[in-house]
N, C-alpha and C positions, 0 to 999 in steps of 0.2 A: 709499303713504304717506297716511296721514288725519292732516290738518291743522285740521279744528273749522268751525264757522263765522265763530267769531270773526277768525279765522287768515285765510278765504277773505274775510271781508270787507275788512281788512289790504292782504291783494295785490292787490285791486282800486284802492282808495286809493293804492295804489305805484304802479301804471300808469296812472293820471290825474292824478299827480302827475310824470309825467315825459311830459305831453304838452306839444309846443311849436305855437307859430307859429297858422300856419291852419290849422284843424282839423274833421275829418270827424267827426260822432258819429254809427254807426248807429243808434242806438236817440236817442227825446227826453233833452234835457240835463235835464228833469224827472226821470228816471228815476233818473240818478246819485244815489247816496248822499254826495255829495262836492262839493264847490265845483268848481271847472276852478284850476287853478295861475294865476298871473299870468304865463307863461309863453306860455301863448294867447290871441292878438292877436286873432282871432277863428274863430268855430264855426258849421259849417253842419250840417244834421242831414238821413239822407239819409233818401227819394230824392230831398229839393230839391238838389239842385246842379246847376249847370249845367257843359257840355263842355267850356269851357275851362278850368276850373276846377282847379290842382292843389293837394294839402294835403302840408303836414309832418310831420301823426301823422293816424293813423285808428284810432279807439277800437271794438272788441267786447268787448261784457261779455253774451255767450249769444245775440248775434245771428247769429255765422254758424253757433251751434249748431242755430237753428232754421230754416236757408237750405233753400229745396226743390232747388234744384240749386248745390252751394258750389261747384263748380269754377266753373259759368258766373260765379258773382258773385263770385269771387273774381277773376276776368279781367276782368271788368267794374270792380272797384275796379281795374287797375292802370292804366286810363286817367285816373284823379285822382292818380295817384301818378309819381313820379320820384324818382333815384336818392338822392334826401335821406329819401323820405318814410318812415316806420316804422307801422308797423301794430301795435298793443297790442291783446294779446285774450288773455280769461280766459273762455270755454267750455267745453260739456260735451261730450265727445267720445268717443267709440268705442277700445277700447284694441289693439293687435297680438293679445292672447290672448282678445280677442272679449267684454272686459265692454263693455259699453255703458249699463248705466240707462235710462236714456230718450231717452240719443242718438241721431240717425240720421248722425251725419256725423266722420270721421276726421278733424280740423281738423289736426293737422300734416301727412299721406298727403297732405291736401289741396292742403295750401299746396306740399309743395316740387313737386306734380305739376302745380300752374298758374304754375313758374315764381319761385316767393315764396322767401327763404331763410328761415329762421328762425334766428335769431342768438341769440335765450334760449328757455329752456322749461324747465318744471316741472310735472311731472302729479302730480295729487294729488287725493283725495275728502273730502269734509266729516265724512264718517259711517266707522265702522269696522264696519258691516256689509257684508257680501260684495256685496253686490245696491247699495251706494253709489253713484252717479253717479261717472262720472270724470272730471275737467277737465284744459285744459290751460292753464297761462296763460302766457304768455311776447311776445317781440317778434318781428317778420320785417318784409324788407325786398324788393326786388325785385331780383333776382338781377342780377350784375354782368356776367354774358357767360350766354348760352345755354346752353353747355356745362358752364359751371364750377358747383360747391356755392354761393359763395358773393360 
């Protein structure tokens, strides 16, 4: 489905609009096209954070599309994380039937293989050329039991 960039811009604004509490941004809060909601009490931007530290939402917007290895940092965020926290990310990502753009990383394959569940998702590209980037943008959490989806 090609959604525009107006459209991509939209769902980004949706998902920083539904961040709470303490909050992780991987990328500078510069970066954002968007205010943060009054919703976040406050914002650490990484790799500043410290060990003890857990967050209630953790924002990607094309950062763990650029991760040189996603699973490790994907394990590595779930030590800032607990069973509250949500993870909001709209990335460019590799598809099952092998489009990829110029991604190097499966961001959903990812996520449910380090553990993360993903509770929303929408794949979608900007462009309606063949060769368009694919993204994914959606929520995930950290899975409730080892064994279980969810």
């Amino acid at each position: 489905m090609s959604i525009g960039k107006k459209q991509y811009e939209k769902r980004t604004v949706e998902l920083v609009s539904e961040l709470q509490g303490h909050c992780l941004l991987l990328s500078p809060k510069e970066n954002l096209r968007t205010p943060l909601p009054s919703s976040v009490t406050s914002i650490k931007e990484w790799p500043n954070v410290s060990v003890d530290e857990t967050f209630k939402s953790i924002l990607s917007i094309n950062d763990l599309a650029f991760s040189q290895n996603l699973n490790d940092f994907l394990k590595e965020l779930q030590q800032y994380a607990n069973r509250e926290t949500r993870l909001y990310f709209c990335d460019r990502t590799t598809t099952p039937k092998g489009k990829n753009g110029s991604a190097r990383n499966d961001i959903t394959g990812s996520l449910w293989d380090t553990k993360w569940s993903v509770i929303h998702c929408e794949r979608f590209t900007t462009e309606k050329k063949r060769s368009a980037p694919q993204y994914a943008c959606g929520i995930a959490r950290i899975k409730r039991a080892h064994d279980g989806n969810l």
